[in-house]
N, C-alpha and C positions, 0 to 999 in steps of 0.2 A: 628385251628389257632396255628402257633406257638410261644413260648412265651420264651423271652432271658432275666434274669437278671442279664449279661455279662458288657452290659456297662454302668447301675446303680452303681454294686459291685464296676465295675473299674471306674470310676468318685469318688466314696465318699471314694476307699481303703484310699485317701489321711489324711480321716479323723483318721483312725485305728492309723496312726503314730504320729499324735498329742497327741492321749492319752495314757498318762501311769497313771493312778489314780486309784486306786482299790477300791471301798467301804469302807470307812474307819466307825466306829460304835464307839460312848463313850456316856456313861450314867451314870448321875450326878444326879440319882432318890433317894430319900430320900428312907429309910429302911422302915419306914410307910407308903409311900407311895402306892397305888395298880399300881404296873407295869407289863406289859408283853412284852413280845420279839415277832414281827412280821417279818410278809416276805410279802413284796409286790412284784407282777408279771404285767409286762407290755409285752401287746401283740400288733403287728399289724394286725389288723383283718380288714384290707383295701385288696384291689383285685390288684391283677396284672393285667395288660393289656396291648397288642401287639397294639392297636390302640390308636393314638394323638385326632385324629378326621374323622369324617368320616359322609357320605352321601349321596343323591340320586339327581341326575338333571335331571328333568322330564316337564319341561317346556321350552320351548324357549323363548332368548329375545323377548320383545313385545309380547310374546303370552300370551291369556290368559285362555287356558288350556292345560293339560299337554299334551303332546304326541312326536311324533318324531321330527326330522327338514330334511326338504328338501334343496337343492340348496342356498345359501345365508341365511340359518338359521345358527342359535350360541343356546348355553348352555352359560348357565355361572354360578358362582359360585366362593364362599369366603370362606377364613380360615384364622386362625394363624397358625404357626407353628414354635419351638424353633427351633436351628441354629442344624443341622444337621438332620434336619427331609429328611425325601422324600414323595413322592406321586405317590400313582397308580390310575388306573382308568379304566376300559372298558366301550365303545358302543358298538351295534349292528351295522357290515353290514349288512343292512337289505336285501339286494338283496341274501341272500345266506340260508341255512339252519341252521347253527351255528357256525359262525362267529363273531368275535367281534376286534373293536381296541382298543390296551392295551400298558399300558408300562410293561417294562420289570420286571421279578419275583421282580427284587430288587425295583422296585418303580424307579422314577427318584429323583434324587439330587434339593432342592428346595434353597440349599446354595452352593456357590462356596468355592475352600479348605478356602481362607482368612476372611470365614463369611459374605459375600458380596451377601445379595439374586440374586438367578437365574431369569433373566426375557427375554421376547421376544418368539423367537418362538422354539419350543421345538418338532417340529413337527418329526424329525429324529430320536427322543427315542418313537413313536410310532409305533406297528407293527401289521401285521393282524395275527391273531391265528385263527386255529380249534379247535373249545374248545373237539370236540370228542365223542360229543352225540347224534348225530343224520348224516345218512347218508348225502354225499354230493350229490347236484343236480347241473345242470348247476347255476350259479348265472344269478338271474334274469329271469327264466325261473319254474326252478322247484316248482309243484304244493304242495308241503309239507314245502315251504317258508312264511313267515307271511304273505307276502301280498295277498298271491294266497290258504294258505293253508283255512281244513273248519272250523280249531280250535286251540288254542293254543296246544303246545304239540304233535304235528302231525310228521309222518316219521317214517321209519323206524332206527335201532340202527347203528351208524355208525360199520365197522367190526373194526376199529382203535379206542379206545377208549380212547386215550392219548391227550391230550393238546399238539400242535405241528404249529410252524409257518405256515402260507399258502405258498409255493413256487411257484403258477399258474401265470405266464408268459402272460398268455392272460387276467390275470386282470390290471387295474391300479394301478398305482405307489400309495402310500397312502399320498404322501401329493397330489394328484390329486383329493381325496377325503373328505381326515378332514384335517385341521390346527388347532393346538392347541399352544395356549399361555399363557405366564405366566406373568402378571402383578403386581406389588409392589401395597399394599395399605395405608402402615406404616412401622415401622420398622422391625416387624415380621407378617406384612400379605401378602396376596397373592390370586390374585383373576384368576381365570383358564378360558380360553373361550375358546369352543370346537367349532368349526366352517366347515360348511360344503362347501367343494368348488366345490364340482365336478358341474356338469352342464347337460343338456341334453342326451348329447353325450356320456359323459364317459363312462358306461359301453357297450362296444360290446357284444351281444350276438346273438345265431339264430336267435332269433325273432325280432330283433331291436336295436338300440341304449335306452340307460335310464340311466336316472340319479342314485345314489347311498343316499338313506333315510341314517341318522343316528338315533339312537333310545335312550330313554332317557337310562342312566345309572347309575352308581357308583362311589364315590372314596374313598378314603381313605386316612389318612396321617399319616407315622409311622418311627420309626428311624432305622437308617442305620443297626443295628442286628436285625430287623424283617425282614426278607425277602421271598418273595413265600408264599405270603398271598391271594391275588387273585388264584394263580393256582403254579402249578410247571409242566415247562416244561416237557415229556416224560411221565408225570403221569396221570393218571383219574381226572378227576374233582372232588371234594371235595364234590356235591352235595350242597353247602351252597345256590346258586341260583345264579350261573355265566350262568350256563345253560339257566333258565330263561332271560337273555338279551341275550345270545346268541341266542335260536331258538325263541322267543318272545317280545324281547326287552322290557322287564318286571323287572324292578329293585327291588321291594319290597322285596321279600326274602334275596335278598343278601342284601339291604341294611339294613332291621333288624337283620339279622345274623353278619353284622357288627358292628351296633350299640350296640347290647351288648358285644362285645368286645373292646367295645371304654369309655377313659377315662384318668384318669393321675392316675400314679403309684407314692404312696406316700411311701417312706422311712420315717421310723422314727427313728432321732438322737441319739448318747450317751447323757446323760444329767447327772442333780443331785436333790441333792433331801435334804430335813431338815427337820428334827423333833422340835418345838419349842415351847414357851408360849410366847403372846404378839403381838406384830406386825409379818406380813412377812416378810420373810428376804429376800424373792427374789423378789417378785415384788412390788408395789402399784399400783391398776387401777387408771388411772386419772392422774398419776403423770409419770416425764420420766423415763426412767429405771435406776436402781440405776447403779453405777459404782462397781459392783459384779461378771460381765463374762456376765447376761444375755444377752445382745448382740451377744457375742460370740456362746451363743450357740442357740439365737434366725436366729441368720444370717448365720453361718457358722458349727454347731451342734457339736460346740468342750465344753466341762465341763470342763476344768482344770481350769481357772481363775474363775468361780465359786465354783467349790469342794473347793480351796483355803480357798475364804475369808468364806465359812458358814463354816469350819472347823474354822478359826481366832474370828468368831462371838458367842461373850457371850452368849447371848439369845437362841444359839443352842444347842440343846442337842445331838443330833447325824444328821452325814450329811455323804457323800461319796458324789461319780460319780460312774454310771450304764453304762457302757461302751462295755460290752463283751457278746454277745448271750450267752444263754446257750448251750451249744455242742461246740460253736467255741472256733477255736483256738489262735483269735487275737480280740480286739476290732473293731468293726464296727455298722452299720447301721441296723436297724431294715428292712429285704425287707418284702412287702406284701405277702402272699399266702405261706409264707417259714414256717409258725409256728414256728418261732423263736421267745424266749422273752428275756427280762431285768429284772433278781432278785436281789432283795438287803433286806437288813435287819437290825433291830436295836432293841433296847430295849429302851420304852416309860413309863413313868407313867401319873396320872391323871392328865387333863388339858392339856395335848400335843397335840399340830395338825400337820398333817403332811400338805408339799406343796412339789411339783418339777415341774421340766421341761425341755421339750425334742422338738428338734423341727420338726416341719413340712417341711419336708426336700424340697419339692419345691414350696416353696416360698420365699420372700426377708427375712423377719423377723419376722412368726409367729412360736408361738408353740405351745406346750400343756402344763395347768397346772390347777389342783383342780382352784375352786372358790379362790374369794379373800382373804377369811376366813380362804381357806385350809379344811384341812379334819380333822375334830373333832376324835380324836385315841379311847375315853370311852364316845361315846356320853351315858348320861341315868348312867354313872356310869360301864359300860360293856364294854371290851376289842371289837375293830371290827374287824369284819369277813365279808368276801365277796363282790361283785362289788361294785366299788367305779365311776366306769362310768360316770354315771350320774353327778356326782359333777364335772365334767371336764370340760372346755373349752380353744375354740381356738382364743390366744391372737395374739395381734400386738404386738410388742414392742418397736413400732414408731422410730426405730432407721433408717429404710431403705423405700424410696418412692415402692409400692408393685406394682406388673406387675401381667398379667395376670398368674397364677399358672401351672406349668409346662411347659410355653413358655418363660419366662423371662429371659435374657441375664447374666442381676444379681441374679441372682439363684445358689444355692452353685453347683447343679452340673454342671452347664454351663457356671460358670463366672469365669473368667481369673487368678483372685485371692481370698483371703481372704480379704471380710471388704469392696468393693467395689460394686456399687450403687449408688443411689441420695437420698439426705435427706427423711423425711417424714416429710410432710408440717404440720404434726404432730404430734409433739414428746410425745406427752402422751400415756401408756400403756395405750387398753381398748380391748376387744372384740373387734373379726376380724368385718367390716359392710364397704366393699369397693364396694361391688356391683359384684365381683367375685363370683364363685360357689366353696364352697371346700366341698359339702357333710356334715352329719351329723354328730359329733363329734367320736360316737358309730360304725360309720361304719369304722372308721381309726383306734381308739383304745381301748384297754381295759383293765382297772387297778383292778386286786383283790388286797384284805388285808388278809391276813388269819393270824390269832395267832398260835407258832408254840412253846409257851411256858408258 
């Protein structure tokens, strides 16, 4: 699968120019007191992925078990997907020996340019392909075809082994055998019916007239820079299991090969961060968010109006904004899979806890930050060292109503501006619990302390 983070980088570049803040460090440690100089490292140890969503339709309406659909049978099947998604898909012709209909490499379009979802019949961005694995035989005829063959995987090797539209003139036209439509379910869903129309008659062959089976299959849904994910025209098959519904019409491989490449690709923000004694300076659980920036960088992942005021706040003893990967050349976005981090550093003495926060870049308004308590710097009397992980969590910060994560409209990288969305029916900071899936805290990020003095 191929994997682009072309239009993440370029969605959040916006944020690089918001921030100009460097790390800023000052310490107000007593001479007796025990203090050390730290460096903390923030990694994204989340996954990148080419896939939105994705999965297998292997049952027909009203039926109740899976298999293919004949004459006036339908598939069907549901999704979200954020505004510039697309969708691919293949079945099986099953009258043939490896054949399938598909949309085209790039997926079709599931939003029009003005953000207005595509609905109706989409039946002309489907097309027949030779997937290139197996010899052709008359369709409908040849004994190495699933219906006629004596086992899966049967035939000899096509001499063409390249993925290539079918151009045979004595087949039918393909909306004479699927319709496929796209149906509105919500504001970002979308429900697909794959529909077989042919009839008795449609296919001409020596031996007779026959109708054309469709077979269960696949889809997938992914944004407009993944493309040529199911196949790429002129080339081999990928082996992933398009094969499999082409001479079988047998989904499973391909659609677990898909499913682990499926998922939401989290960015993590510039944010900021304090060293302090006493209350938190950045957030309270339970209470709404103070008027310090968190919002801004809970909703939008910008840290200047927070670096600000914890630099202005008494109680802090050192603060900055993390802003700039290590290696890059401008401030930006933590991406997944990039090994990119956020280091910062300060000098602490005893009774200091550190807190920050960064955010979870697709969502309305959450982020990450230590417990409520923050992160004890000498628990025991002893400078820390090492993961701090575990003491992390992923907050609300009730300032924005939250949409499903990676689809939402109000989403920093999808949404029109900064600071826009609908209230949160409640405005109290607490742990994310919307009923959303955002994964385990650990598999997004990872926070060391190391003493470096």
């Amino acid at each position: 699968m191929k994997i682009s983070f072309e239009n993440i980088s370029g969605l959040l570049f916006v944020l690089a120019l918001v921030i100009g803040i460097a790390a800023c460090d000052t310490n107000n440690a007593d001479d007796e007191a025990t203090t050390a100089q730290f460096e903390v490292t923030i990694e994204n140890t989340g996954t990148a992925y080419p896939i939105i969503k994705s999965g297998a339709f292997d049952t027909g309406v009203n039926a109740t078990e899976p298999g293919g659909i004949g004459p006036g049978g339908a598939f069907e099947f549901e999704f979200t997907a954020p505004v510039g998604a697309r969708l691919s898909l293949a079945t099986m012709f099953v009258q043939s020996n490896d054949w399938v209909y598909a949309t085209p490499e790039a997926g079709v379009a599931l939003y029009n340019g003005d953000g207005s979802q595509v609905t109706g019949n989409i039946t002309a961005e489907i097309d027949l392909y030779d997937v290139g694995t197996e010899e052709d035989q008359e369709p409908g005829v040849g004994d190495n075809q699933v219906l006629r063959q004596s086992e899966p995987n049967t035939g000899p090797v096509d001499d063409n082994n390249t993925v290539r539209e079918v151009t045979d003139s004595n087949l039918p036209a393909d909306e004479e055998v699927i319709q496929v439509t796209l149906t509105s379910t919500g504001t970002y869903g979308f429900r697909v019916r794959i529909e077989n129309v042919s009839t008795a008659s449609t296919l001409q062959t020596s031996q007779g007239d026959m109708p054309v089976p469709l077979s269960p299959g696949a889809w997938l849904v992914h944004s407009a820079d993944q493309s040529s994910l199911l196949y790429t025209e002129g080339e081999a098959d990928y082996g992933e299991g398009l094969e499999a519904i082409a001479e079988d019409g047998n989904p499973t491989e391909l659609a677990g090969n898909l499913d682990a490449e499926t998922g939401i690709t989290v960015p993590l923000s510039p944010g900021a961060f304090a060293v302090y004694s006493g209350d938190n300076p950045i957030f309270t659980s339970g209470q709404p968010a103070p008027d310090n920036g968190l919002e801004a960088i809970a909703e939008d992942g910008v840290p200047t109006t927070m670096a600000a005021a914890l630099s202005a706040n008494e109680d802090v003893t050192a603060s900055g904004a993390f802003a700039q990967p290590v290696g890059a050349s401008e401030n930006g976005p933590l991406l997944p899979g990039s090994g990119s981090t956020y280091t910062f550093s300060f000098t602490a003495e005893e009774g200091d806890v550190l807190s920050f926060a960064t955010m979870y870049i697709q969502s309305n308004d959450l982020f990450y930050a230590p417990v409520q308590a923050g992160v004890d710097l000498f628990a025991g009397g002893t400078p820390l060292s090492g993961d701090i992980s575990s003491q992390l969590r992923l907050w609300d910060a009730g300032t924005e109503a939250n949409e499903e994560p990676g689809i939402g409209g109000n989403q920093v990288i999808r949404q029109s501006g900064s600071d826009t969305g609908p209230a949160d029916d409640n405005t109290n900071v607490r742990e994310v619990d919307d009923g959303f899936e955002y994964g385990d805290v650990e598999s997004h990020i990872q926070v060391t302390v190391r003493v470096i003095q």
